[in-house]
Backbone bond lengths (Angstrom), bond angles and torsions (degrees), N, CA, C in turn:
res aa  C-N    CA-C-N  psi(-1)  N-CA   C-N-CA  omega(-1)  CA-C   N-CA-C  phi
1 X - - - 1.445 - - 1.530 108.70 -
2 X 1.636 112.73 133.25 1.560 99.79 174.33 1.461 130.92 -86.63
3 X 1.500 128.98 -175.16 1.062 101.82 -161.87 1.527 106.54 -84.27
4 X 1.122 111.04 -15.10 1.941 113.62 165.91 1.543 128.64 -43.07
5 X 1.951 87.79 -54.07 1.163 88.07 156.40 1.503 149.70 -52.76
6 X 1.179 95.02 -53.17 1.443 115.88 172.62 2.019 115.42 -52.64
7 X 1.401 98.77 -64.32 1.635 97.93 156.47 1.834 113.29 -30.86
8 X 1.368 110.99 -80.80 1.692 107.93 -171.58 1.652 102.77 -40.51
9 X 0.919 118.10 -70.52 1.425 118.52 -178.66 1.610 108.79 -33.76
10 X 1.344 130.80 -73.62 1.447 131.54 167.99 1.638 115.64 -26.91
11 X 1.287 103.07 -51.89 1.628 112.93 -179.25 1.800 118.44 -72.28
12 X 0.823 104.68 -15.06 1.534 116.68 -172.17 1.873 107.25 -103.59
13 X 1.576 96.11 -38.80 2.106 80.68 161.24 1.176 104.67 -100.97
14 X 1.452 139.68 17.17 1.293 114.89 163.41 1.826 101.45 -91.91
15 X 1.132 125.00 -22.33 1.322 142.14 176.15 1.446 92.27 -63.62
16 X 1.419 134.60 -80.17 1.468 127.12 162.53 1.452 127.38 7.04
17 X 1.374 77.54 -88.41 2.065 112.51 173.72 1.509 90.25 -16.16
18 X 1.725 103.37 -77.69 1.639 130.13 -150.20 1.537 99.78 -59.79
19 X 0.868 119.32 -47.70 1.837 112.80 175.53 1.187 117.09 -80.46
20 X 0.878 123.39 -34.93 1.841 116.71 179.54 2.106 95.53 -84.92
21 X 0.991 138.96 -35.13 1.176 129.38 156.23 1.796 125.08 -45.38
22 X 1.305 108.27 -61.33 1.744 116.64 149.37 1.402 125.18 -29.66
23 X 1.491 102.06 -64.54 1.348 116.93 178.21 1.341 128.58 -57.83
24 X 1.745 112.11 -17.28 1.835 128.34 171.16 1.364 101.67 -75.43
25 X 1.509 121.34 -35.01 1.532 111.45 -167.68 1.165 116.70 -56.86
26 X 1.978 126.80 148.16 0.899 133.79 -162.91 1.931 90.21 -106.91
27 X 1.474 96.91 134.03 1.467 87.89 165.12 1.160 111.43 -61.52
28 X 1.533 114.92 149.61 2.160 103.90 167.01 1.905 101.10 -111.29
29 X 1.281 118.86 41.43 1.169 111.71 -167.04 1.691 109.36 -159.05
30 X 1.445 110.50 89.96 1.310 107.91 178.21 1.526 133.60 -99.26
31 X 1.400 140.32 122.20 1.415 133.80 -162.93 1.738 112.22 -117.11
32 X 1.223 109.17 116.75 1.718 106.68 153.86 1.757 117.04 -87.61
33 X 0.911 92.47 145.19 1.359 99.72 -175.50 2.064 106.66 -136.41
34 X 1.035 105.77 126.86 1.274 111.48 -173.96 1.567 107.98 -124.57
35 X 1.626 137.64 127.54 1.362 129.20 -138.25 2.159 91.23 -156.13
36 X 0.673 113.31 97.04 1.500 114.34 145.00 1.055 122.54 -51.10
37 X 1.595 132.81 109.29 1.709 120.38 159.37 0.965 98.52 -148.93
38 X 1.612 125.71 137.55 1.575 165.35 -115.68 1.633 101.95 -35.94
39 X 1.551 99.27 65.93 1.821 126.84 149.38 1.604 95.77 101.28
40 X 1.079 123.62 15.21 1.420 125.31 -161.06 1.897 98.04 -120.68
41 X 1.312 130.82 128.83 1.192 130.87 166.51 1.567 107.63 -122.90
42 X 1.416 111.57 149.77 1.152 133.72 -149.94 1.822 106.46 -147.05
43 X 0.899 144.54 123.79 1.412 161.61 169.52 1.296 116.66 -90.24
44 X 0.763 157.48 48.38 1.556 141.00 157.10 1.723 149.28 -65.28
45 X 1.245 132.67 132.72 1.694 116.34 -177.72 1.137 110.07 -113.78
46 X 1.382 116.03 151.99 1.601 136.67 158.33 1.148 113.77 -152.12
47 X 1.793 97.59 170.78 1.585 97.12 -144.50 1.340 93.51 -131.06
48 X 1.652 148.02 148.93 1.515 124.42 168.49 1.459 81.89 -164.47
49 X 1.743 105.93 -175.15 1.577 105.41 -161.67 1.615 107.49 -95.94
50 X 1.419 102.53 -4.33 1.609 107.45 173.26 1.776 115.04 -103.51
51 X 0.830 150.10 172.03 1.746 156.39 -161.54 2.221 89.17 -89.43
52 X 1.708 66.55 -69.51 2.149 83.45 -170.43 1.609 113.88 -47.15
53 X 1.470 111.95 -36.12 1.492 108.88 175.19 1.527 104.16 -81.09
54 X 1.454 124.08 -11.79 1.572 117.95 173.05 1.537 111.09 -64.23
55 X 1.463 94.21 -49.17 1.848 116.37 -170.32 1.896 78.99 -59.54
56 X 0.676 123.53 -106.70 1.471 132.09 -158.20 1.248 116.15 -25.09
57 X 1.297 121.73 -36.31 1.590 104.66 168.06 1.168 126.26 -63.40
58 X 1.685 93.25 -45.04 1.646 100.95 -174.19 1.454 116.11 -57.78
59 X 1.900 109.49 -30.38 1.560 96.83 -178.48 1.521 105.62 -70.16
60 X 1.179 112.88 -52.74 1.875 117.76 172.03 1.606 108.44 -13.98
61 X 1.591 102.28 -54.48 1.413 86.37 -155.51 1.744 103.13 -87.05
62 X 1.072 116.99 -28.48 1.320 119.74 175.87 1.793 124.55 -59.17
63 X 1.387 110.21 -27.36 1.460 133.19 165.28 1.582 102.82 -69.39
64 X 1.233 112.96 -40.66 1.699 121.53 -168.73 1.747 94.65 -56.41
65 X 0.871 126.06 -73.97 1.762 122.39 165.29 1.225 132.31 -43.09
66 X 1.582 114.04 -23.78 1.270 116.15 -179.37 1.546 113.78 -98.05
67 X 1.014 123.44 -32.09 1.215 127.75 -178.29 1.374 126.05 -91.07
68 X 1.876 130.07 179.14 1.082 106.02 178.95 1.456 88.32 -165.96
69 X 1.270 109.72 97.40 1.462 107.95 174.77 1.461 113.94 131.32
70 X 1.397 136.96 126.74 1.773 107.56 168.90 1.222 133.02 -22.64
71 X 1.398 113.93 -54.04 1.375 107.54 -167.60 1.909 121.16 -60.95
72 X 1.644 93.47 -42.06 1.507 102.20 -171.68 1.961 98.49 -61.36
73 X 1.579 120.47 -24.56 1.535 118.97 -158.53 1.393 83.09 -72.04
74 X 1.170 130.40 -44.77 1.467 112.83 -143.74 1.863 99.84 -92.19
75 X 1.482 108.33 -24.69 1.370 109.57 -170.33 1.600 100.52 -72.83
76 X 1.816 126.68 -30.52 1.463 129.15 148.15 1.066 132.20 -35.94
77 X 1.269 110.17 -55.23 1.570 111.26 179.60 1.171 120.31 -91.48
78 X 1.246 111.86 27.72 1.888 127.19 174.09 1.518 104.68 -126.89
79 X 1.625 119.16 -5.39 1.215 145.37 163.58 1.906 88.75 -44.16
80 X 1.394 118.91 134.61 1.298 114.98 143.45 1.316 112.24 -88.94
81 X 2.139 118.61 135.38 1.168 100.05 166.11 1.281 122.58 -79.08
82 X 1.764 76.65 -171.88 2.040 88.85 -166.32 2.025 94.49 -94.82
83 X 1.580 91.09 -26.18 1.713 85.91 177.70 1.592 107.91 -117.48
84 X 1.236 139.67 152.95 1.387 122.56 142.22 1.276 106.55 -143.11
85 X 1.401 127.21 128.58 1.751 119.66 168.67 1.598 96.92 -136.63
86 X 1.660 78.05 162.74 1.557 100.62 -166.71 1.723 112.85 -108.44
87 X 1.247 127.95 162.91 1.316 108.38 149.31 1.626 97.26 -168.63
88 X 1.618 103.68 153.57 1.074 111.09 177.92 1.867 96.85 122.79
89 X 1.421 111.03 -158.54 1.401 115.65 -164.94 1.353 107.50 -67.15
């Protein structure tokens, strides 16, 4: 085997390793997010290891139904919600 070979091979289960290791982590941080936009309310959760990346998905995904177009996503997710709770660390 050459040593090229041998490199790709090394690089590709340590690449492995690194995502399926990532991929075990438990979020410790879960968010509902509940969002009114133009008469329409929407609920959604997500979960990540920070609060702010919780808040942000959950609005993402809850805008993802409500909206329709760039402009309306971003004018949603600048929406204050009507709900947000947290739980976890």
């Amino acid at each position: 085997m050459s040593k090229t070979t041998k490199a790709t091979v090394l690089f590709l289960a340590l690449l492995f390793g690194y995502v399926v290791f990532r991929s075990m982590s438990i979020p410790k941080i879960e968010c509902e997010v509940c969002i009114t936009y133009d008469g329409e309310q929407q609920c959604r959760k997500a979960s990540s290891d920070t609060h702010q990346m919780a808040m942000q998905s959950a609005t993402t995904a809850a805008c993802a139904t409500l909206a329709g177009g760039m402009t309306d996503s971003i004018r949603c997710q600048n929406t204050t919600p009507d709900r947000a709770t947290c739980t976890g660390e």
